[in-house]
TIDRENLUM-463788 format. One record per residue (C-alpha): residue number from 1; x, y, z. Coordinates in steps of 0.25 Angstrom, whole numbers. Each point is the difference from the previous one (the first is absolute). Layout:
TISE   kolza      px      py      pz
TISE     NUM       X       Y       Z
...
END
This chain:
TISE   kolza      px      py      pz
TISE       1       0       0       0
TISE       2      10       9       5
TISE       3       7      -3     -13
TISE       4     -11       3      -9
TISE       5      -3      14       8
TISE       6      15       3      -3
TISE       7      -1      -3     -16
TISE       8     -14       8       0
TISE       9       7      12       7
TISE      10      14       2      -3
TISE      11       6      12       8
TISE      12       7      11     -11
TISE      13      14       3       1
TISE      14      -5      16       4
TISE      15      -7      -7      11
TISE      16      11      -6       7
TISE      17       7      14      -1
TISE      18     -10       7       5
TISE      19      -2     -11      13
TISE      20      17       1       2
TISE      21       0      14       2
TISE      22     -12       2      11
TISE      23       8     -13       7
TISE      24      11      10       1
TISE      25      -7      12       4
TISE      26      -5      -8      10
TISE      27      14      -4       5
TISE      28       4      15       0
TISE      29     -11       5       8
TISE      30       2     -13      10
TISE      31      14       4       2
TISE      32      -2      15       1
TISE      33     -11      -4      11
TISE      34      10      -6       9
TISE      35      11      11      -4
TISE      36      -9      10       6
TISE      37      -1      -8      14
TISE      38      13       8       6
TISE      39      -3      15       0
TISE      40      10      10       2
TISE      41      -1      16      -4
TISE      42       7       2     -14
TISE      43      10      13       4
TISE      44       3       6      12
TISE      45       9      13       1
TISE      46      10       5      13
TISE      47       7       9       4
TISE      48      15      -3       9
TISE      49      -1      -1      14
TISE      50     -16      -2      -1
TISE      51      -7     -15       2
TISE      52      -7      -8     -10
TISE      53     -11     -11       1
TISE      54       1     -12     -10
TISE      55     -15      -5       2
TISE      56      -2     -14      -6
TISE      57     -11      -8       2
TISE      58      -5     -14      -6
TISE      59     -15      -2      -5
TISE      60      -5     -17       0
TISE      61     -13       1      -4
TISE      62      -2     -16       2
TISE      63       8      -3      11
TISE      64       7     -10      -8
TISE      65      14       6      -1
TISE      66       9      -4      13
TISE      67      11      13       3
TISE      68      12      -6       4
TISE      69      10      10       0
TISE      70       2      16      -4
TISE      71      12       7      -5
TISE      72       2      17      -4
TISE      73      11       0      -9
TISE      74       7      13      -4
TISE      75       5       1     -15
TISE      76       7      14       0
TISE      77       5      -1     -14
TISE      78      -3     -11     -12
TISE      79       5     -16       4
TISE      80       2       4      13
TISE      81      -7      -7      10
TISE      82       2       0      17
TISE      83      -9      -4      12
TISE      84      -2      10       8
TISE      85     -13      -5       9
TISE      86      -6     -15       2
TISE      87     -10      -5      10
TISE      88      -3     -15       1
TISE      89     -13      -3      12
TISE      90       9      -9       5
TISE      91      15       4       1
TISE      92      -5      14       1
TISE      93       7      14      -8
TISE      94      12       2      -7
TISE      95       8      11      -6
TISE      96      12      -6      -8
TISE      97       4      13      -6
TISE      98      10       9      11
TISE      99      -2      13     -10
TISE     100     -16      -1       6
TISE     101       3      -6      14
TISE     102      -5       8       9
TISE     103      -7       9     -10
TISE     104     -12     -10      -3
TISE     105     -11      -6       8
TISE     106     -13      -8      -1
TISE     107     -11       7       0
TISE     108      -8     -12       4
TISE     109       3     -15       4
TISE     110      -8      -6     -11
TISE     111       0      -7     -15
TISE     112     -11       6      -3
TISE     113       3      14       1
TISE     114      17      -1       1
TISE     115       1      17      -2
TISE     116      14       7       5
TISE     117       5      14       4
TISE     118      13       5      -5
TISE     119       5       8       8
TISE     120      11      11       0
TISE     121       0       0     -17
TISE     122      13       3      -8
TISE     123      -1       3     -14
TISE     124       7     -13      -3
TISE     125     -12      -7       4
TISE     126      -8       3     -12
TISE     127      -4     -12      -8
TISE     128     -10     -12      -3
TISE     129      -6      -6      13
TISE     130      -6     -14      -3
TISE     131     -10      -6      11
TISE     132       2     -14      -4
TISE     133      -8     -12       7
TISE     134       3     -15       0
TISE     135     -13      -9      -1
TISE     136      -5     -12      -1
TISE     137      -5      -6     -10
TISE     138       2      13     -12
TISE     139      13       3       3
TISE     140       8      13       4
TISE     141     -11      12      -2
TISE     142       6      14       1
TISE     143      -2      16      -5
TISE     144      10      10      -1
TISE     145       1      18       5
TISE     146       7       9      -5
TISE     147       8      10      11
TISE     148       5      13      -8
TISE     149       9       8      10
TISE     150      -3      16      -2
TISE     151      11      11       7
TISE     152      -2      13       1
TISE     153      14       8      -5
TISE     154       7       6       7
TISE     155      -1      14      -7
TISE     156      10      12       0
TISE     157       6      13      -8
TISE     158      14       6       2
TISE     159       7      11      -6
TISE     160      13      -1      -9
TISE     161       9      13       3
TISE     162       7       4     -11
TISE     163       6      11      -9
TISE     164      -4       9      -8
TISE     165       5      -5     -14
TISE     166      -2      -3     -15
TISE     167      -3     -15       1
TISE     168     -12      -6       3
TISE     169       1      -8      16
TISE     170      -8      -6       9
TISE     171      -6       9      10
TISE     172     -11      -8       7
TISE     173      -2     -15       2
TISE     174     -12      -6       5
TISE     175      -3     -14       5
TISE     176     -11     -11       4
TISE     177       8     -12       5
TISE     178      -5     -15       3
TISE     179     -14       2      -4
TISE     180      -9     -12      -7
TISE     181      -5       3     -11
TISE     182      10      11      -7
TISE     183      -3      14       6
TISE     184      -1      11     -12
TISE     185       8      14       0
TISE     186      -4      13      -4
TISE     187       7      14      -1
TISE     188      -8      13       1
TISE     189       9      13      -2
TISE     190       1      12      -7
TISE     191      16       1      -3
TISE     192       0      -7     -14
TISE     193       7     -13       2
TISE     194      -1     -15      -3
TISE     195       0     -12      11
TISE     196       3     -15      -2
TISE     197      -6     -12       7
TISE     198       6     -15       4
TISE     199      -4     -11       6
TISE     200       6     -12       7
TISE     201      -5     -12       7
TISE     202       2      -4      14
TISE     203       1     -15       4
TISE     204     -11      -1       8
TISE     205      -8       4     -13
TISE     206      -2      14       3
TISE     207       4      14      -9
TISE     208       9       9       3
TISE     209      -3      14     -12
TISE     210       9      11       1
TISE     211      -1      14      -8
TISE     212      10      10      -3
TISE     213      -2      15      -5
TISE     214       8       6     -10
TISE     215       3      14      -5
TISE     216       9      10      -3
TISE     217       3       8      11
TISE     218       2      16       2
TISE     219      -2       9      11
TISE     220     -13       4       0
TISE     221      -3     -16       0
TISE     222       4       0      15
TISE     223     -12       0      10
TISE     224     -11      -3     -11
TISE     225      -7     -13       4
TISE     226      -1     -14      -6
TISE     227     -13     -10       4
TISE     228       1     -14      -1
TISE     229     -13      -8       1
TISE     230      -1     -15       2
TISE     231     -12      -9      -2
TISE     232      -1     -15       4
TISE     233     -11     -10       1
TISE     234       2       0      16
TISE     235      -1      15       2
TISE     236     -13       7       3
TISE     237       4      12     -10
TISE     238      13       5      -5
TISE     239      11       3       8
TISE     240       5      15      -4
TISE     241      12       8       8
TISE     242       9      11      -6
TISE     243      14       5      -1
TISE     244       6      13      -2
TISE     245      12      -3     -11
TISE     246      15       4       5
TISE     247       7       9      -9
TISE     248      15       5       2
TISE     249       7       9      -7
TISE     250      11      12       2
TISE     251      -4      14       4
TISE     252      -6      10      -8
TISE     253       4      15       8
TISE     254      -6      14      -1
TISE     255       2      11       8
TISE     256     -13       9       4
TISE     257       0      14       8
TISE     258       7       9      -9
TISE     259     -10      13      -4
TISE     260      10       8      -6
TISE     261       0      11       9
TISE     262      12      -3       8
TISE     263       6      15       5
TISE     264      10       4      11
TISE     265      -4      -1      12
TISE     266     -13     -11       0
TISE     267      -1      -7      10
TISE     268      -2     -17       0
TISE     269       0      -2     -14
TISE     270      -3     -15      -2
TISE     271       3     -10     -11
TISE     272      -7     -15       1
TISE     273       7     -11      -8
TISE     274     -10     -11      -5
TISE     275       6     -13      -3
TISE     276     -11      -9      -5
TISE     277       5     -15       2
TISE     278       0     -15       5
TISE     279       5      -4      10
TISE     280       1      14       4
TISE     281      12       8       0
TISE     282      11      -5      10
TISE     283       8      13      -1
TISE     284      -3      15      -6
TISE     285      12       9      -2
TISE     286      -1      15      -2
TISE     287      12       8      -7
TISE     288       3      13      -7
TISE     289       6       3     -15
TISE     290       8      11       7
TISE     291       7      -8      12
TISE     292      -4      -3      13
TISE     293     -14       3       4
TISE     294       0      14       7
TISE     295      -1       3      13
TISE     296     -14       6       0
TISE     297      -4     -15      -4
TISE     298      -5     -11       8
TISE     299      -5     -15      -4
TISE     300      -9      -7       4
TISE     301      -2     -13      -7
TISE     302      -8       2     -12
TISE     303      -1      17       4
TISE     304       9      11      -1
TISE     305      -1      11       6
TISE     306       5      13      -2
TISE     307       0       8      12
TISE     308       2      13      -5
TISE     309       3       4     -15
TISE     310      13       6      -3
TISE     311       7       1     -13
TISE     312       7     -15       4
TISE     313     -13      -6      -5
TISE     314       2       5     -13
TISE     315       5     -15      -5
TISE     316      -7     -12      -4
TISE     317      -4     -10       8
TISE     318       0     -15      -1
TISE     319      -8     -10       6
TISE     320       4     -15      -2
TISE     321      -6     -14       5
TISE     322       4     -13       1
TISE     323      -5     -13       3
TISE     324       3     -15      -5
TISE     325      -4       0     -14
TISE     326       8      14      -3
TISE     327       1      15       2
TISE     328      -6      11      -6
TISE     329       1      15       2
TISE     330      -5      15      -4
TISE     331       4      13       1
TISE     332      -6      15       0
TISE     333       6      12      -2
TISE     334      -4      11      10
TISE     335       2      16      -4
TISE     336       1       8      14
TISE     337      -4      18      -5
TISE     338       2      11      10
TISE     339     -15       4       1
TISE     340     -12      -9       2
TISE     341     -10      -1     -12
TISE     342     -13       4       2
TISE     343     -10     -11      -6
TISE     344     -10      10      -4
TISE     345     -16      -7       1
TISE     346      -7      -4     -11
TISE     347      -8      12      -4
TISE     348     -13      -1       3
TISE     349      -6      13      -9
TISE     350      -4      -8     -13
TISE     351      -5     -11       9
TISE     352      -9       9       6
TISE     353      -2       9     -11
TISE     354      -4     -14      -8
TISE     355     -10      -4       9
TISE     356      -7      12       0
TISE     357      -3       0     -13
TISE     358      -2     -13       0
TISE     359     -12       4      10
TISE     360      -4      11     -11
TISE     361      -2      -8     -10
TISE     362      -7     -12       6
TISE     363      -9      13       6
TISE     364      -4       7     -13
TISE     365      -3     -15      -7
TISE     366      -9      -1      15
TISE     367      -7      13      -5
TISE     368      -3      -1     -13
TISE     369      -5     -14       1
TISE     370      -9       4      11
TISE     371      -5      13     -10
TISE     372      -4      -8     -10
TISE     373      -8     -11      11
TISE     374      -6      15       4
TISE     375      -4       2     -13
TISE     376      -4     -11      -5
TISE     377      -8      -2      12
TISE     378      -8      15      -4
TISE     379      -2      -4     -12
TISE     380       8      12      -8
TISE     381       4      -2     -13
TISE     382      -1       7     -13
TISE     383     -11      10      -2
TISE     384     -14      -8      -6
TISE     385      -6      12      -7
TISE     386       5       7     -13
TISE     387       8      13       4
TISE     388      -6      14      -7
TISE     389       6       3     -14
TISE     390       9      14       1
TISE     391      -6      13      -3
TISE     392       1       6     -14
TISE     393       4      14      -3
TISE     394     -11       3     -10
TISE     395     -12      -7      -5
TISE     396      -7      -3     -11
TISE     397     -14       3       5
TISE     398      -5      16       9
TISE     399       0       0      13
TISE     400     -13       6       6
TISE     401       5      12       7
TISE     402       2       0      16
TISE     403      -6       9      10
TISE     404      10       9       6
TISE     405      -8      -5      15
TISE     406      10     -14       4
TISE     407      -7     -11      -2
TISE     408      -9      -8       9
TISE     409      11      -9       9
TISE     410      -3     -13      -5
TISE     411      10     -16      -1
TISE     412       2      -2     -15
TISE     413       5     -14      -4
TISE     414       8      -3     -13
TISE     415      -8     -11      -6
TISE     416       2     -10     -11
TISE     417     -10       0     -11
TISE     418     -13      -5       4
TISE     419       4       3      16
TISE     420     -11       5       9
TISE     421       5      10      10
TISE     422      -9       7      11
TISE     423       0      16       4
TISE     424       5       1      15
TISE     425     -11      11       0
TISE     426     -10     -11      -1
TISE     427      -3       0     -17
TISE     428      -3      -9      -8
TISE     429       7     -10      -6
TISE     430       8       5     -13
TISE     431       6     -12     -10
TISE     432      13       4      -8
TISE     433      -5      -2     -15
TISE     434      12       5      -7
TISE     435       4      -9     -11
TISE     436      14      -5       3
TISE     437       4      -3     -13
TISE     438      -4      13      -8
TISE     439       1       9      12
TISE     440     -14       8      -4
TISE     441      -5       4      12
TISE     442     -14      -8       5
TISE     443       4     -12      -9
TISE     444      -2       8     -13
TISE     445     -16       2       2
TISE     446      -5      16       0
TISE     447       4       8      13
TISE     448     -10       2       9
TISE     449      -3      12       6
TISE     450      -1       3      17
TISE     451     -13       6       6
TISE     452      11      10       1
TISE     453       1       4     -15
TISE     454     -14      -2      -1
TISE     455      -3      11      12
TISE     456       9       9      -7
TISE     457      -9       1     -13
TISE     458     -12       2       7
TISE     459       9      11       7
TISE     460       1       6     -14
TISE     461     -14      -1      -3
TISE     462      -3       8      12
TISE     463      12      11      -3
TISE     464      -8       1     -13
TISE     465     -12       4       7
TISE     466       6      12       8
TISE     467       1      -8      12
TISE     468       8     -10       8
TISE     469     -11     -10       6
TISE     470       5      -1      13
TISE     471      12       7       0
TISE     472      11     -12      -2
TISE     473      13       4      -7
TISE     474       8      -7      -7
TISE     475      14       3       5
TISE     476      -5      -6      13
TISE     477      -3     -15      -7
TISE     478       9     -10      -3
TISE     479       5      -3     -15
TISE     480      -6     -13      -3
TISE     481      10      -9      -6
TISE     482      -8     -10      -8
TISE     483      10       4     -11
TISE     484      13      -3       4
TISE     485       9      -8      -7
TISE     486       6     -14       4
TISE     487      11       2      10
TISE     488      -3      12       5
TISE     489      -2       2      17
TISE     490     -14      -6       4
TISE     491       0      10      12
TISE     492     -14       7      -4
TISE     493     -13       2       6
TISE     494      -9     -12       0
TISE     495      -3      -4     -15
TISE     496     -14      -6      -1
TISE     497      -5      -8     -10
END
């Protein structure tokens, strides 16, 4: 039967495949299964001279596995292998090793949880740990940590003295020594130089860096600072300090105090020598062109003094420093006159005459822009209305004849043609109908005639009858001047219309 199953099914060559790899699989997650029964951490970190806890801890889910012994076994470098703990339930601890005597105990008396404390850590004791158990019936059954030892460097900054020069020296070095992991260096400075770094390893594994600054030095390099600035893993921020850089160099002299105005018989006049240098000078010396120094002179250090001007001091003086890298010196030449110089003050008229009219002028602007504020704020400007044309000589057209009596006092207006002006005497209202262009008075139309020249006819009439009406003259009325010609005066008696 079996037989006949097997030639009614045969099984494919794809299936065998298929059924060899999942046997596997399953092999490889068995395996891994009991691979996972000792449990460790993975990576540990530590400082020197701090403790370290190795915890290790066997998980037997079935209870089938007999622990027979445990071991930690320390690896510090590849193929290396040394004992340093063991426990047995029965013959008790050990601790082969004499580098970790003393330095490593048992957390706890037991298989099952076999953890240790190191104690007392040296950077020479980074490496693998492997908790490693003998059992029965699987065999040895062990996982592994990895100890990495961190150190803080030990960070510093000195100064390179040097002199002032034409090459470029080192004037600064900077250091982090035995630190783990390798400490970087950086330079903050403003004096134009370059640095260079190095690094060399320690035995225990640790990183010494060092860095050096370089530049050409000159004298006004000395005092300026350097920073050097160090990052590693282990510090909270960045270690920072500064230096001031060391420059020396031969003195530079001057000589200060001489005004020019040296004259017989001045009293304590001084001269300072100045001697710019590093270290400072170890010895200034004063002399005289003409021979020994006078007897009127005393010095004092860098100062001499001249205690009353004679014509002794009418010489050169020179002062001179010295210090290890050379000497240097200046002199000056004092002129010693009979009578003192009066040093006349700056005058002061054109000042003050300046800021007067400096005053004036911001004034007058001040007034004329507050005129024109005034004015604009009245309103002023330009006439609006058209001014009177000038009075003629002669015209073309009679005037009426005037009274010999003045004239009723009455405001005349000049008026544009087709203007309307009133009589301050309370008249009428009289329009101004001259023609503009052709000048005819009255716009060119006929003249009229007043009540006046029209009473005066009727006067007539009645002189031609023998008598006079009611006894009016004519030299006591006004000479109408309906008749006037364009541009003639409008002072007249009221013109009616």
């Amino acid at each position: 039967m079996a037989r006949d199953y097997a030639a009614r099914c045969p099984v494919s060559p794809m299936g065998n495949t298929w059924l060899v790899a999942a046997a596997a699989a399953i092999l490889l997650a068995a395996q891994g299964i009991l691979a996972q029964k000792v449990r460790v951490e993975e990576e540990l970190e530590a400082y020197p001279m701090e403790s370290v806890d190795l915890r290790c801890q066997f998980i037997d889910g079935g209870g089938l596995t007999k622990l027979t012994q445990v071991s930690w076994i320390w690896e510090p470098s590849d193929g290396q292998r040394d004992n340093i703990a063991v426990y047995h339930p029965v013959y008790g601890q050990s601790f082969p090793n004499l580098s970790f005597k003393d330095r490593v105990v048992f957390l706890h008396n037991s298989l099952e949880n076999p953890s240790i404390r190191i104690s007392q850590l040296r950077m020479s004791d980074a490496g693998r740990y492997t908790c490693e158990y003998a059992t029965y019936p699987t065999g040895n059954e062990q996982a592994t940590t990895t100890l990495t030892m961190l150190a803080k460097p030990r960070n510093s900054v000195n100064v390179v003295t040097v002199q002032a020069g034409t090459k470029s020296v080192v004037v600064a070095r900077c250091e982090a020594v035995d630190g783990k992991p390798a400490a970087t260096i950086k330079w903050l400075a403003s004096v134009g130089g370059n640095h260079s770094t190095s690094a060399t390893n320690g035995p225990d594994g640790t990183v010494t860096v060092r860095s050096e600054y370089r530049l050409v030095p000159t004298p006004a390099d000395n005092g300026r600072e350097v920073t050097c600035m160090v990052e590693q893993r282990t510090q909270d921020r960045p270690w920072v300090n500064s230096v001031k850089l060391s420059v020396e160099y031969s003195p530079s002299v001057s000589i200060e105090g001489y005004d020019n105005n040296w004259y017989v018989g001045r009293p304590d006049a001084e001269l300072i020598c100045l001697a710019n240098a590093n270290p400072a000078p170890v010895n200034i010396t004063w002399t005289a062109s003409s021979g020994p120094l006078p007897e009127t002179v005393k010095v004092d250090g860098n100062k001499l003094t001249v205690k009353k001007v004679d014509d002794a001091v009418n010489t050169t003086f020179i002062c001179e420093a010295e210090n290890k890298h050379g000497a240097s010196r200046h002199q000056i030449t004092t002129f010693v006159s009979e009578e003192r110089k009066l040093v006349q003050d700056p005058p002061t008229g054109p000042v003050i005459g300046g800021v007067v009219g400096a005053l004036l002028f911001i004034a007058a602007i001040v007034s004329v822009i507050f005129f024109i504020r005034k004015w604009q704020e009245n309103g002023e400007g330009p006439p609006k209305h058209k001014p009177p044309p000038p009075l003629k000589a002669s015209s073309s057209t009679e005037m009426l004849n005037k009274s010999s009596e003045p004239p009723t006092a009455t405001e005349t207006v000049p008026l544009s043609p087709g203007e309307v002006y009133y009589e301050t005497t309370g008249g009428e209202p009289v329009t101004n109908l001259d023609d503009e262009t052709s000048g005819a008075p009255n716009g060119g139309a006929p003249p009229v005639l007043s009540t006046s020249a029209t009473y005066d006819n009727e006067l007539k009439g009645h002189g031609a009858g023998g008598h006079h009406g009611n006894g009016l003259d004519s030299s006591s009325r006004e000479t109408p001047g309906a008749n006037m010609s364009r541009g003639e005066s409008f002072v007249s008696s009221p013109m009616y219309v």
